[in-house]
N, C-alpha and C positions, 0 to 999 in steps of 0.2 A: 920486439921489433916487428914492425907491420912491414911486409913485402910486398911492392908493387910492382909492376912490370908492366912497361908500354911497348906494344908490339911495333915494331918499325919496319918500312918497304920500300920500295923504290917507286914514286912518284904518291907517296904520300903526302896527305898538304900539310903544309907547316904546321900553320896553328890548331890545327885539330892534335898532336903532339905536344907542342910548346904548351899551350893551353895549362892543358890539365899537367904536366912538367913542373910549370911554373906555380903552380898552387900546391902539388903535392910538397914540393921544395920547400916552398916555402912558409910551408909548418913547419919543417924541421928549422927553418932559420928564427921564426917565432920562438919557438919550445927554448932552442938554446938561450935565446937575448932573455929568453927568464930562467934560466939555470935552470934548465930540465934536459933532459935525453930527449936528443931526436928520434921522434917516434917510427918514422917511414925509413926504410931502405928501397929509394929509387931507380931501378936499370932500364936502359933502355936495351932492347931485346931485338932481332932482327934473323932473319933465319940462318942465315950461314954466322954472325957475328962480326960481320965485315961492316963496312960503308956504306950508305944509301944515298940517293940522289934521291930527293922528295922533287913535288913536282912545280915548282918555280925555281929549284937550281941549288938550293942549299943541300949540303951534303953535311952528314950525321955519322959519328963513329959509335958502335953501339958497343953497350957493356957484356954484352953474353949474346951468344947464340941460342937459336930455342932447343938445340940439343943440351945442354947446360944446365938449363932448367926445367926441375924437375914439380914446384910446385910454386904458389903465389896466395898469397890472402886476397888482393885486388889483380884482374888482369882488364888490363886495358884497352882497346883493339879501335884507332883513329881510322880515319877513312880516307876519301880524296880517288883522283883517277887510279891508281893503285889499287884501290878495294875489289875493280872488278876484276883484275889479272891473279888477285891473292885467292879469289873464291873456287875459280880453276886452278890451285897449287893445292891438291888434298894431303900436301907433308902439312904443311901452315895449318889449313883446315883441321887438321885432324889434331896437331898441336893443340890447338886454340879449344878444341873440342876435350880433351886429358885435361889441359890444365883448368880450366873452366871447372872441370868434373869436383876438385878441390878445395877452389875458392869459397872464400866469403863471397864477396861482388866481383859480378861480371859486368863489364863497364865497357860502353862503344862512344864513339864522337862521328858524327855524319856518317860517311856510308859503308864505315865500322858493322854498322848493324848489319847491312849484308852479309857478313865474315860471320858474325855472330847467326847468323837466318842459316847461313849454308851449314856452318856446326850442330844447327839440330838447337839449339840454344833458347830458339823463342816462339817455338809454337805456343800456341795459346797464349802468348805475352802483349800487350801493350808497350809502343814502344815507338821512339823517335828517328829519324835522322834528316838530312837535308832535304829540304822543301824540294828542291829540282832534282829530285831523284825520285819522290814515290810513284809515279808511274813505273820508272825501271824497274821496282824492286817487285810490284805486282805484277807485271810484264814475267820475271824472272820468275815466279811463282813461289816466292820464298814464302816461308811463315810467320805468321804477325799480323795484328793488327796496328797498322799506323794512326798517331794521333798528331793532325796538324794542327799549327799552331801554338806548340809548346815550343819550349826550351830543353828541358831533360822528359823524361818519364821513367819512375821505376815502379816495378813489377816483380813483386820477390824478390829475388839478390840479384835481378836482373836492372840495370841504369844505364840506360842509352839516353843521347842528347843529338839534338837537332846539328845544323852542319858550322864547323870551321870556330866562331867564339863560343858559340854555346857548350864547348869542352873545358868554357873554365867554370862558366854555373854548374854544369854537372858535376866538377869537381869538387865545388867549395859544398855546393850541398853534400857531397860525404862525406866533405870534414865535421859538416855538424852534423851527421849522423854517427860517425866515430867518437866524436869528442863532444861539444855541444854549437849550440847555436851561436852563443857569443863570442866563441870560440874562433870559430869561423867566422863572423863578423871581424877579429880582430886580422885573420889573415889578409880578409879580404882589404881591411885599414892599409897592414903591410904593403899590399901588394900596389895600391893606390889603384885599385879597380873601381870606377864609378862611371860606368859608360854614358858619357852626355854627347851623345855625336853631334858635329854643327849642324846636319839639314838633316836631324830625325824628321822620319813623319811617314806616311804610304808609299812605298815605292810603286 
């Protein structure tokens, strides 16, 4: 059983959570409709283990506290206006910083990566998160090198992705880094992900 863990906070965005939730999930709901063991055990993880108010209004009951947890194969860490009040909380910080120490992959979604910069996590890394954040995050004098224009980047067992959906590409790419490519093509069938916006083009 592969152990994940999405860190959760209050005025976190949604879909930087739901995202990659929804993809890890649903391996496991693929695995089964082919008579196999679900491979992932999912929690969502929050610092006291209480309730969170993300920051458009949905509220989230988490399955553990990060006292609870002691380690992870994947740890996850979403972003959103939350990210910058979690970087000044060094219980969270330092958390994130232990169990990191453990993992296979350390994994951020937007401005996750900060969480992950203030941990000490990404020096010398390449690494993504929300386009209207990288001045903040050089402003803050974190460490890293940003690379615009992507969707994920990973960097050793380090996978951070750009902001808000780009936590479900980052996701699915390490399904087919876990299991295989086609693999993860079928999730992504599952999932009916095919993003064709009605007025793509330049914003």
């Amino acid at each position: 059983m592969i152990e994940i863990g999405i860190l959760i906070f209050d005025d976190i965005e949604e879909l930087d959570f739901v995202g990659p939730w929804e993809v890890w999930n649903m391996v496991n709901t693929v695995s089964r409709y082919r008579g196999d063991e679900a491979p992932f055990r999912v929690r969502l993880i929050s610092p006291d283990g209480g309730q969170i108010r993300a920051v458009k209004g949905m509220r989230v009951l988490a399955d553990a506290a990060m006292v609870d947890v002691e380690s992870l194969d994947v740890i996850c860490v979403p972003g959103g206006q939350g990210a910058r009040a979690v970087i000044e909380q060094s219980d969270i910080v330092d958390w994130v910083k232990s169990i990191a120490g453990g993992a296979t992959w350390i994994t951020s979604v937007c401005t996750g990566a900060f969480v992950l910069a203030k941990a000490g996590l990404t020096k010398d890394k390449r690494l993504a998160t929300y386009w209207g954040a990288f001045d903040e995050f050089e402003t803050l004098g974190l460490p890293g090198t940003l690379v615009p224009n992507v969707r994920y980047v990973r960097d050793g067992n380090v996978l951070t992705s750009a902001g808000v959906s780009a936590g479900i590409d980052m996701a699915l790419w390490l399904v087919g880094e876990l299991f295989s490519p086609q693999f993860s093509r079928d999730v992504q069938r599952a999932m009916q992900y095919d993003p064709a916006p009605p007025y793509a083009g330049d914003v």
